[in-house]
C-alpha positions, 0 to 999 in steps of 0.5 A: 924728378920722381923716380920709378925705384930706389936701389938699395945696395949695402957694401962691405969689402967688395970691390971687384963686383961693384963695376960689374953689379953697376953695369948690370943695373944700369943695363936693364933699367934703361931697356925697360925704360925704368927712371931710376936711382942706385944708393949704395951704402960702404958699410966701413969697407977696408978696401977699394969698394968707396973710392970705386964708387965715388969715381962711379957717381962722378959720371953717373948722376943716377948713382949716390954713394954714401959712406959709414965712418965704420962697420955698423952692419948691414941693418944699418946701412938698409936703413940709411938707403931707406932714408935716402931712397927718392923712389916709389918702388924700393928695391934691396939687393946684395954687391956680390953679385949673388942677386941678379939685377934681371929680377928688378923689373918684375919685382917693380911689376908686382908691387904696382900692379898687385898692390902689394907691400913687399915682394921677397925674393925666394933663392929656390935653387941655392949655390950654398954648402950644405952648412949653409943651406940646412941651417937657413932652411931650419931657421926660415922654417922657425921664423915661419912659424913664429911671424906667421908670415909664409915666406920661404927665405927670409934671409934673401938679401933681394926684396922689393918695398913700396916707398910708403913701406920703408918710410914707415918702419925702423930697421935697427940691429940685426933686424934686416933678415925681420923687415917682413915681420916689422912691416907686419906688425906695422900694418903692411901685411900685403906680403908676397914673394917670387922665386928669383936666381941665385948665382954663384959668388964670383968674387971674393968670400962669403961674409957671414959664418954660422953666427948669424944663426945664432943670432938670428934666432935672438933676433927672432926673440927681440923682434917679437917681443918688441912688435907684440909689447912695445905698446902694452909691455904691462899684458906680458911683464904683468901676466907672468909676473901675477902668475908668479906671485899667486903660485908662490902665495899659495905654496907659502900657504900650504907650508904653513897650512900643513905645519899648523894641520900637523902641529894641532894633530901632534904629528912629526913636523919640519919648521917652515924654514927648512923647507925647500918649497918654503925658500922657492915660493919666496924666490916665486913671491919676490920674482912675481913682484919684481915682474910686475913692477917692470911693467909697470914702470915699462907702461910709466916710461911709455906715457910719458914718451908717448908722442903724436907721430907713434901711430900712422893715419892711413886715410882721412875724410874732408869735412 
């Protein structure tokens, strides 16, 4: 039977909120007539979060629970919801509650009826410290500029995909908080997003500390990189490497150039090798070099790995 969405739930130790979050959910998709599947991910919780849902998917049938061996993190366990997901809509959303299930009908909404790829929860008004909330405002305004996607809250856990979307891309890592750009830089580019609640934790603690800003900044490195090179790793391992050789090449000729000018005019001279330029364009020669030859070798690996399937047919024409 096809599903109007997929809900896509990641858990990690939050036992008290599951009953509840499932109530809640299954509560607003029968009043808005919503056919419908909630997939929740035990990221390797250590408390009572699987056996809760395996005693709920016995009398739900709309419920599937599926279960890590250990903590793998949460890009995982949205990726393995992804795999699953059966519906035409799918929809992210965090276990503690802080996501409001009131939101899923019209982010649903948006994405049918707008045509739209994605639709990202935006927690406008936010139940967070200070340390929190200047920190992911400083980090969404980076990530901003960076993907040159206009989003407000990149790390809202709330988002709605169209199922041509997550069949599409690979989330891996930490790269959850980056599925906008990974979807954009895949094609899906009609991104938009809507002010949605952001309620108070009611049970338990938070699970992420400053860390993950750290991280998400390199994150941010990685998954740019790999979006604008995985293709042509030569157009950025060659450019930089050319220009390292070509300044160290020309430093090395003027040493040498400037010891023979002075050496022909009897002026006082240095040999070549007491020179510091001379050693930092050899270090500039040997690094230029070894650049270049990593994009080679990158492009090498590409052909040979290089597979069908790597580019997506959005349409074709019958004969």
């Amino acid at each position: 039977m096809n599903k109007d969405l997929s809900i896509v739930i990641p858990v990690y130790n939050e036992e008290e909120s599951i009953p509840e979050l499932l109530e809640w959910i299954f509560l607003v998709v029968d009043e808005h007539g919503l056919v419908a599947e909630v997939l929740m991910i035990d990221d390797g919780s250590r408390d009572r979060s699987w056996s809760i849902i395996s005693e709920w998917a016995k009398k739900e049938s709309r419920l599937i629970g599926v279960k890590f061996n250990r903590n793998y993190g949460k890009s995982a366990a949205i990726q393995t919801g992804f795999d699953e997901a059966n519906g035409g809509v799918i929809i992210t959303m965090d276990a503690d509650m802080q996501d409001s299930p009131d939101e899923i009908p019209e982010l649903v909404k948006m994405i049918n009826e707008n045509d739209l790829d994605i639709v990202s929860g935006w927690k406008k008004k936010r139940h967070d410290p200070l340390s929190k909330t200047i920190p992911s405002k400083f980090f969404n305004w980076v990530t901003r500029k960076v993907s040159g996607i206009a989003l407000h809250d990149f790390n809202c856990g709330l988002k709605a995909y169209s199922r041509d979307v997550v069949k599409h891309i690979h989330v891996y890592g930490e790269m959850h908080r980056y599925i906008p750009l990974i979807a954009k830089w895949n094609g899906y580019d009609k991104i938009s997003e809507k002010v949605v609640e952001h309620r108070a934790r009611k049970y338990g603690n938070t699970k992420y500390g400053m860390k993950r800003f750290i991280t998400g900044f390199l994150d941010l490195i990685s998954v740019t990189f790999v979006s604008r090179f995985k293709k042509n790793p030569m157009h950025f391992f060659g450019v930089f490497g050319s220009l390292s050789f070509i300044g160290g090449f020309f430093i090395t000729l003027w040493v040498i150039g400037e010891k023979l000018y002075r050496q022909y005019h009897q002026l006082d001279r240095r040999d070549v090798v007491d020179q510091p330029l001379f050693f930092l364009a050899l270090v500039a020669l040997i690094v230029g070099m070894q650049l270049f030859l990593a994009g080679f070798i990158a492009e090498m690996m590409i052909q040979l790995n290089q597979k069908k399937g790597d580019y997506l047919i959005s349409e074709k024409t019958t004969d």
